[in-house]
N, C-alpha and C positions, 0 to 999 in steps of 0.2 A: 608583459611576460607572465606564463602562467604559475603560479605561485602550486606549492606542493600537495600533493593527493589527502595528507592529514593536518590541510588545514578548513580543507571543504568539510561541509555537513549538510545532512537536508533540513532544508526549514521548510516549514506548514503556510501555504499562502491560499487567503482566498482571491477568485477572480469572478467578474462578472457572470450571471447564468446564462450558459447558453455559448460561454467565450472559452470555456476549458481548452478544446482542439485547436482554437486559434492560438491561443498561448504558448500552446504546447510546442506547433509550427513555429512560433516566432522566439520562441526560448530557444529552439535547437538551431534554431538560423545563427542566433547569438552565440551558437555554440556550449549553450550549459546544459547542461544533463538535467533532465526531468523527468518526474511520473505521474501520471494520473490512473487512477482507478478505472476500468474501464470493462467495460463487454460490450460482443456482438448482440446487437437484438434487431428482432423485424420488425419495419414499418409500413405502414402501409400508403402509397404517395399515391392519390388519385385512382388508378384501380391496380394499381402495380404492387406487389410486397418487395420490394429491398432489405438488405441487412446493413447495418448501419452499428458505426463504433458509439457508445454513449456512456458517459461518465457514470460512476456504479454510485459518487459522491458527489452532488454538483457544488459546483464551486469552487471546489479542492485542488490544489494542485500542490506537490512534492517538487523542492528545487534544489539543486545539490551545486555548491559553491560555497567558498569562504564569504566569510559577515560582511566586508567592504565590496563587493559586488554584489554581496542580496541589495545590500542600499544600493548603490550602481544601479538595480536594475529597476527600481521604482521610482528615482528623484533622476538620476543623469538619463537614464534611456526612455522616460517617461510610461513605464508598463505601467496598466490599469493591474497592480497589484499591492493587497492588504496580505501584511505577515500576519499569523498568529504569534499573539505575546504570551511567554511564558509567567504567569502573575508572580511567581516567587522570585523569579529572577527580577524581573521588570525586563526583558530585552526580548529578542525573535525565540518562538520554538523553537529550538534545537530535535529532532528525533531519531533517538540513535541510530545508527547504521544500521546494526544486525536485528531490532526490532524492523526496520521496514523493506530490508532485503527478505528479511524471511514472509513479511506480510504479500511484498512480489512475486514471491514463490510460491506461494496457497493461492495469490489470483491467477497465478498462470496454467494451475494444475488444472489435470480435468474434472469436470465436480461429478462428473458419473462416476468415481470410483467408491466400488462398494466393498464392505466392511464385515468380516467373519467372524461370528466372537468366539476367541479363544481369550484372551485372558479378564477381568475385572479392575478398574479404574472407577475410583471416585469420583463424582464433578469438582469442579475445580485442582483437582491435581495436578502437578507441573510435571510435564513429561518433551520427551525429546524424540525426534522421529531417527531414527538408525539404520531405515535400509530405505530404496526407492528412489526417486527423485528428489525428494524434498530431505535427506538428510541431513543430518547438523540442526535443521530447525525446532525453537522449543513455543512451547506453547502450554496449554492448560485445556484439560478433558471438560467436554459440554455433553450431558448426559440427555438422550431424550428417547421414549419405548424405542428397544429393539435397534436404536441408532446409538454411534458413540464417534462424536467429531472431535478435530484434532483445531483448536481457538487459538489464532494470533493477534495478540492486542498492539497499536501501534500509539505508546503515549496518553492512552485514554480516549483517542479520538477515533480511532477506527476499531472495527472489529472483522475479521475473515475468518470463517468457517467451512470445512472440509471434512469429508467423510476419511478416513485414511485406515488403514488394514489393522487391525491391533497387535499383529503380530511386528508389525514392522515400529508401534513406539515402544518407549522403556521410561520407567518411572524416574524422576530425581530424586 
């Protein structure tokens, strides 16, 4: 029986290199919701260029379920998977929701969008996006010549970075 939407969370797991996509296949067979990091990039196979999905993080994979099926799925179903441990706690990463909802939202965007300055932002400032796609999402200003990107951290462990209009964030 599946137990209730708040009792799931994502935990941080690593997997073999090279085994992300499979995982990812055999986690959704299982039926649990996952993510991984990922973009299109070209390869080149023999004299042929293909594009090809490839993890942005390897190793990484994002699993969303309650704490007695994260174990369920490495000791009962026997997955080639390592959680990350939370050292404070002593138990699995936990990583919040809306930090890595919004981290899926900055990988889904398009990174061509480009950025008009109209207003001034500090680095490091915490700001929130308020129109567009990505609204609701918060993050902190990454300053660099002539650019100004909109930073979502996930937990310390990842980082996504996106160009985004200034007009569309607002300061906390």
């Amino acid at each position: 029986m599946e137990s209730p939407v708040a009792d799931r969370r994502w935990f941080a797991a690593r997997v073999r290199s090279g085994h992300e996509l499979l995982m990812r296949a055999r986690l959704t067979e299982l039926g649990v919701r996952n993510y991984i990091p990922s973009k299109e990039v070209t390869r080149v196979r023999g004299h042929k260029r293909c594009k090809v999905e490839a993890p942005v993080i390897p190793n990484l994979i994002f699993i969303y379920c309650e704490k007695p099926k994260a174990f369920a799925l490495a000791n009962g179903y026997g997955l080639p998977i390592k959680y990350l441990i939370d050292h404070s706690t002593r138990t699995l990463l936990e990583v919040p929701s809306k930090q890595l909802e919004d981290f899926i939202r900055v990988m889904e965007e398009d990174p061509s969008t480009l950025c008009p300055p109209d207003q001034v932002f500090q680095p490091g400032q915490k700001v929130r996006v308020v129109a567009g796609n990505l609204a609701g999402v918060e993050g902190e200003v990454e300053m660099l010549p002539n650019r100004t990107f909109l930073v979502i951290s996930v937990c310390g462990l990842l980082r996504a970075r996106i160009q985004i209009p200034r007009a569309y964030v607002k300061a906390l």
